[in-house]
C-alpha positions as CSV (number, residue, x, y, z in Angstrom):
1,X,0.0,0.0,0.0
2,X,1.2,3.3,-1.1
3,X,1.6,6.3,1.5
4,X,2.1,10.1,1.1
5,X,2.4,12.5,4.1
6,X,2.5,16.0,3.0
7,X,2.2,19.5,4.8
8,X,-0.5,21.8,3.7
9,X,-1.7,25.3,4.4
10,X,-5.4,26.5,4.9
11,X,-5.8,27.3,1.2
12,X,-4.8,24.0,0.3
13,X,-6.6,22.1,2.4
14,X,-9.8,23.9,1.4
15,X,-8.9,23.0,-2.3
16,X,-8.4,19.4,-1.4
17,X,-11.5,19.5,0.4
18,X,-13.6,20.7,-3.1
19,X,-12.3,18.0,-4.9
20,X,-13.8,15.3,-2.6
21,X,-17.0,13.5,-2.7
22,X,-18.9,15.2,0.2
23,X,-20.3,12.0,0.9
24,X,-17.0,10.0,2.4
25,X,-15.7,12.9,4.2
26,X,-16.5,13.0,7.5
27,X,-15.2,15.3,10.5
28,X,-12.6,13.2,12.2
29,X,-11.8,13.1,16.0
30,X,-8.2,14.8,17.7
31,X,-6.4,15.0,16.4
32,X,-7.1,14.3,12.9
33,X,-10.0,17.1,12.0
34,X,-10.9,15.3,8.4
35,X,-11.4,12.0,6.9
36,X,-12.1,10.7,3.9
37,X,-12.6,7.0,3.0
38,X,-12.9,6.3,-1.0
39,X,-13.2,3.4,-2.8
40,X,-9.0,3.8,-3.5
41,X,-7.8,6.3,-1.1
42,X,-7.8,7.2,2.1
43,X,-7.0,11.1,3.7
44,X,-6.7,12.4,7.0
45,X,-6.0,15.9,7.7
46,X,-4.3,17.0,11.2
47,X,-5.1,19.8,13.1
48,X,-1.3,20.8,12.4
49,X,-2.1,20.8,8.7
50,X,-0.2,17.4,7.9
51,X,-2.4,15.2,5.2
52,X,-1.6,11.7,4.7
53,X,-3.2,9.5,1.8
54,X,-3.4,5.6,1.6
55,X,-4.5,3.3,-0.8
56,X,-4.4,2.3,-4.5
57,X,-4.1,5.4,-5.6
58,X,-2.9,7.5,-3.3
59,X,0.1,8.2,-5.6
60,X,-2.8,9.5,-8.4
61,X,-4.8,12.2,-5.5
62,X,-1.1,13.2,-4.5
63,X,-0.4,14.6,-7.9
64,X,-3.9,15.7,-8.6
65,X,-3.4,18.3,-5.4
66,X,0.0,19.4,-6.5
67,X,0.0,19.3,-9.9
68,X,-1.5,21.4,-11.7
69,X,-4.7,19.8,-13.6
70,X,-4.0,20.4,-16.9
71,X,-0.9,19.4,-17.2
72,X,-0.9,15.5,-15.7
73,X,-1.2,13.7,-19.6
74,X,-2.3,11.5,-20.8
75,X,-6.1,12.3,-19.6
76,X,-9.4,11.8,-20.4
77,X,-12.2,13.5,-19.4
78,X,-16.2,14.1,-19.9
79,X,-18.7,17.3,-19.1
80,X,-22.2,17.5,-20.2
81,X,-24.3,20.5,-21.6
82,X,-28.0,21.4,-21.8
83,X,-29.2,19.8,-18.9
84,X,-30.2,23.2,-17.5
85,X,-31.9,24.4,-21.2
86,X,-35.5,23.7,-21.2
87,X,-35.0,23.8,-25.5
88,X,-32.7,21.8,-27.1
89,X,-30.7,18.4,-26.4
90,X,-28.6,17.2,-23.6
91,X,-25.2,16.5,-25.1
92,X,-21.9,14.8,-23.1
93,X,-18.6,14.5,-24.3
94,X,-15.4,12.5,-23.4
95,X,-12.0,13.4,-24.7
96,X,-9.0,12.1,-24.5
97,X,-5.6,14.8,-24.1
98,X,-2.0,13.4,-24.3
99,X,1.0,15.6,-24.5
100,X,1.3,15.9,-28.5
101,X,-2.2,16.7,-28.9
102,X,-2.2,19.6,-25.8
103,X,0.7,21.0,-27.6
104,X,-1.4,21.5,-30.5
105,X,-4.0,23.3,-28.9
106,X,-1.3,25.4,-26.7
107,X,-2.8,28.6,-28.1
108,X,-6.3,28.3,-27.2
109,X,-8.1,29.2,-24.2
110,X,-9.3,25.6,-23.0
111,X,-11.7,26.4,-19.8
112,X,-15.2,25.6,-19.0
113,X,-17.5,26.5,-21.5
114,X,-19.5,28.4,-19.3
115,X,-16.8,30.7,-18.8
116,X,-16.4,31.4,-23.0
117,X,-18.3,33.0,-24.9
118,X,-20.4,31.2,-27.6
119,X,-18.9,33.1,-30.5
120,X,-15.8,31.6,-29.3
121,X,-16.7,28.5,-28.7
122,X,-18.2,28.8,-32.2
123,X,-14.5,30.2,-33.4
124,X,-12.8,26.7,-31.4
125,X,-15.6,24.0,-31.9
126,X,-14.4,22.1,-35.1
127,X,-10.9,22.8,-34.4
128,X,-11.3,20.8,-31.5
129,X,-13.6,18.4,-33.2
130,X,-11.0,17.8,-35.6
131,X,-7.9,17.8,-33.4
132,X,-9.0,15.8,-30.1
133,X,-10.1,12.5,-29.7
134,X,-13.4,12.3,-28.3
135,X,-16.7,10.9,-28.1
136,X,-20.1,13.1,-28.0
137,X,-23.7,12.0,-28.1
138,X,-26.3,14.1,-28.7
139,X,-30.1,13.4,-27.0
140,X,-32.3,15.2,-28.5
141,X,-36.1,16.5,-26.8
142,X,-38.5,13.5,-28.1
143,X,-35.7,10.9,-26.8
144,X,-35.3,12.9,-23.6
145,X,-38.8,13.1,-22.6
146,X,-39.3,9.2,-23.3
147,X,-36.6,8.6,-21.2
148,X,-37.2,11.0,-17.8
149,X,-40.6,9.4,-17.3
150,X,-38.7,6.6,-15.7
151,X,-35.2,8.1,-14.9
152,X,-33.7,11.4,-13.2
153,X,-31.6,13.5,-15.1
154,X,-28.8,12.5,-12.7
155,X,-29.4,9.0,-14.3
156,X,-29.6,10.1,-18.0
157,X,-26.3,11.9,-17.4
158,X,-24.6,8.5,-15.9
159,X,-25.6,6.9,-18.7
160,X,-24.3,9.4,-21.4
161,X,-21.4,9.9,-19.6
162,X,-20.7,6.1,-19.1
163,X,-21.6,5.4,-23.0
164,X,-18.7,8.4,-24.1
165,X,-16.2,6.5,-22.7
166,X,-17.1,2.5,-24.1
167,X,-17.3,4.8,-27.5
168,X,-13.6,6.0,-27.0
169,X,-12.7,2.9,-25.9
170,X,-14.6,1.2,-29.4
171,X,-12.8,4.1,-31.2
172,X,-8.9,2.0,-30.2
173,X,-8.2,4.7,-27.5
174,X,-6.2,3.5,-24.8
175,X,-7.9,5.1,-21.8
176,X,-5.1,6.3,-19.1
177,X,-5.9,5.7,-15.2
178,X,-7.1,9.3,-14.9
179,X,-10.4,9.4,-16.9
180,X,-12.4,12.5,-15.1
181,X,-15.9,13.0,-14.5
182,X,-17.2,16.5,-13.8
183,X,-18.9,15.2,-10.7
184,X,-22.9,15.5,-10.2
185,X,-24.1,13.2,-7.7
186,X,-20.9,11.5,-6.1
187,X,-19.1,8.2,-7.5
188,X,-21.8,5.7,-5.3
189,X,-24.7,6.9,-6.6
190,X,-22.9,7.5,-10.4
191,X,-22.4,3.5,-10.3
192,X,-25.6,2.8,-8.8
193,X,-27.5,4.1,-11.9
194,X,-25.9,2.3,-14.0
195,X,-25.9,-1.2,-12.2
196,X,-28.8,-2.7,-15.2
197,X,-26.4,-1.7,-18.1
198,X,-24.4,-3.7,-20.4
199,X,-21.3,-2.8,-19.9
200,X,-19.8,0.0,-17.4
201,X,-16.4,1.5,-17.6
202,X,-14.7,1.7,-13.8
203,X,-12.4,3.5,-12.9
204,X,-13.1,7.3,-13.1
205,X,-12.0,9.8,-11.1
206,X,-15.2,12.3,-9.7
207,X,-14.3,16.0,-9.3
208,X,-16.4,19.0,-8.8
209,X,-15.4,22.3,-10.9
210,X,-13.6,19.9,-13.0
211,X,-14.1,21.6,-16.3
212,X,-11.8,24.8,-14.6
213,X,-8.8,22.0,-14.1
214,X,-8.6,19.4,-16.6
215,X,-8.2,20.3,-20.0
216,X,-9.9,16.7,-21.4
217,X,-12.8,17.9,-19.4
218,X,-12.8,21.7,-20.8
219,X,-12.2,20.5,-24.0
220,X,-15.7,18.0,-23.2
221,X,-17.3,20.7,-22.5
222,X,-17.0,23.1,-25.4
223,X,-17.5,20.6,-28.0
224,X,-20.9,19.7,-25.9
225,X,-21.4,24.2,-26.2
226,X,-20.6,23.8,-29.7
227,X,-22.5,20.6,-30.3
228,X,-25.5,22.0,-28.4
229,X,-25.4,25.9,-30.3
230,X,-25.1,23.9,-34.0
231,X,-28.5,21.8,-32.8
232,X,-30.2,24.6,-31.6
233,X,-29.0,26.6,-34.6
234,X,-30.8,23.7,-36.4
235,X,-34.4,24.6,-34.8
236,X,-34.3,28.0,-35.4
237,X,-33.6,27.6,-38.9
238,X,-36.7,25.2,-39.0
239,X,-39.2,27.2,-37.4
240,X,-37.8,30.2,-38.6
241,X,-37.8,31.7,-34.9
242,X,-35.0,32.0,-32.0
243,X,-34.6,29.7,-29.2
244,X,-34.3,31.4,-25.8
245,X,-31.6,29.5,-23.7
246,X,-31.7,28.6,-20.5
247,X,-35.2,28.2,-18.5
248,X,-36.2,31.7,-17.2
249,X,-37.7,34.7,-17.9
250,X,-37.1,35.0,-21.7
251,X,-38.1,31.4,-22.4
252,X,-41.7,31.9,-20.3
253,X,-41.9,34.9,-22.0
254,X,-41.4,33.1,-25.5
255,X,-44.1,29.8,-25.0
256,X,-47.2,30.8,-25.8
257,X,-45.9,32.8,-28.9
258,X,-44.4,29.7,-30.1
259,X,-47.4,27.3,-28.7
260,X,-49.9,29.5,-30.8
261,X,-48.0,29.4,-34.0
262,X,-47.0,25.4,-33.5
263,X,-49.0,24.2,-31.2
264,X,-48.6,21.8,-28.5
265,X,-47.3,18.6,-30.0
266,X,-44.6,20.3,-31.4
267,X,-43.3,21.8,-28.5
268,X,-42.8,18.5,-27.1
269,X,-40.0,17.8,-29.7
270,X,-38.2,20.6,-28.8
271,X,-38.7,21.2,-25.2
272,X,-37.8,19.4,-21.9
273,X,-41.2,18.4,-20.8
274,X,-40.4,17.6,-17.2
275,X,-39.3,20.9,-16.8
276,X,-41.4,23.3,-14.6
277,X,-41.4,25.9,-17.9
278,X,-43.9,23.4,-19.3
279,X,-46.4,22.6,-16.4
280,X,-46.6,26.0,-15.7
281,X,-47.3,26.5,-19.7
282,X,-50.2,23.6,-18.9
């Protein structure tokens, strides 16, 4: 068993506490004020501020907190987009990042998507389509809303997420250890909606904010921005109207125009029908 004993101020231990699943820390007893108990690590922080990991791969989490993210290759990672959009699809992609394709893409500005501007992500999308490995699904409104009768979105996200990574693997990419999930509902509960699938690929790593500190999982996330603007660039062009984003104001606001000139039934292919935008439309 590997073991790592480390000193760490405040600042750090708050970042090392972000990138945890909230679920398997605990407060610990004098004099060890944290604990953590994963499926391959295990942390305790000291009331001095020393940290000592155990475990698999406690070799892995000690570079993750000193490293910085984007720079540990080769990596794979996968983010999701759309989840929060009452129009348009869900899309999740997994990419994979080694160090001659990050030197490629040295010049762009590889962060979360939210953080970029869509004209940008526009500018970057099939550039990164083209250069990076990667696998992205698209589910699109009349598929979704089959589907969320008897699953949550955290499940449909498992599932997408779980199916971009057999893709890579089907696509001959070697997958290194660190495969990252942007983390959404914690690594038990992740596996746990998948437990009827075919086939389930282990291993990941679960990280909240991840998008901000891996670039396989920035670069998953703008080609899900890109993937999701060129679909809902699609709609507008068929019904000759434009698709609020998001699930406020504007999109209330733009319903019953769009109900009254299509009607019901065709809302349902475009829109998230679980989402309260819709009952309250009802």
């Amino acid at each position: 068993m590997n073991n790592y004993s480390f000193k760490a101020d405040e600042q750090l231990i708050d970042r090392i506490l972000s990138q945890l699943d909230r679920k398997k820390l605990s407060a610990g007893k004098h004099p060890s004020i944290w604990q953590y108990r994963g499926d391959d690590v295990n942390i305790n922080i000291y009331n001095t501020g020393s940290v000592v990991l155990s475990g698999r791969r406690a070799e892995d989490y000690y570079k993750l907190f000193f490293q910085p993210k984007k720079h540990i290759l080769p990596q794979a990672g996968s983010d999701e987009v759309g989840t929060g959009d009452f129009f348009g699809p869900i899309c999740v992609c997994a990419s994979y990042v080694d160090e001659q394709i990050s030197a490629t893409l040295s010049d762009l500005n590889l962060t979360d998507s939210k953080q970029l501007t869509d004209v940008y992500i526009r500018e970057i999308g099939e550039r990164l389509i083209a250069s990076v490995p990667h696998s992205l699904l698209v589910l699109d409104n009349q598929k979704y809303n089959s589907i969320i009768a008897s699953h949550n979105m955290n499940a449909i996200k498992a599932m997408m997420h779980n199916q971009a990574y057999l893709n890579l693997q089907k696509k001959g990419i070697k997958l290194p250890d660190l495969c990252v999930v942007d983390d959404f509902c914690g690594e038990e509960l992740y596996y746990r909606y998948l437990k009827d699938a075919d086939e389930v690929f282990k291993g990941l790593t679960f990280h909240t904010k991840a998008e901000s500190q891996f670039i396989s999982v920035a670069i998953g996330s703008i080609i899900s921005r890109y993937a999701f603007l060129r679909y809902m660039d699609s709609l507008s062009e068929k019904y000759l109207t434009v698709f609020p984003k998001g699930a406020g104001a504007p999109v209330e606001a733009f319903l019953p125009e769009f109900v009254s000139q299509f009607g019901i039934e065709e809302l349902r292919k475009v829109a998230k029908c679980n989402f309260r935008n819709y009952k309250n439309l009802l």
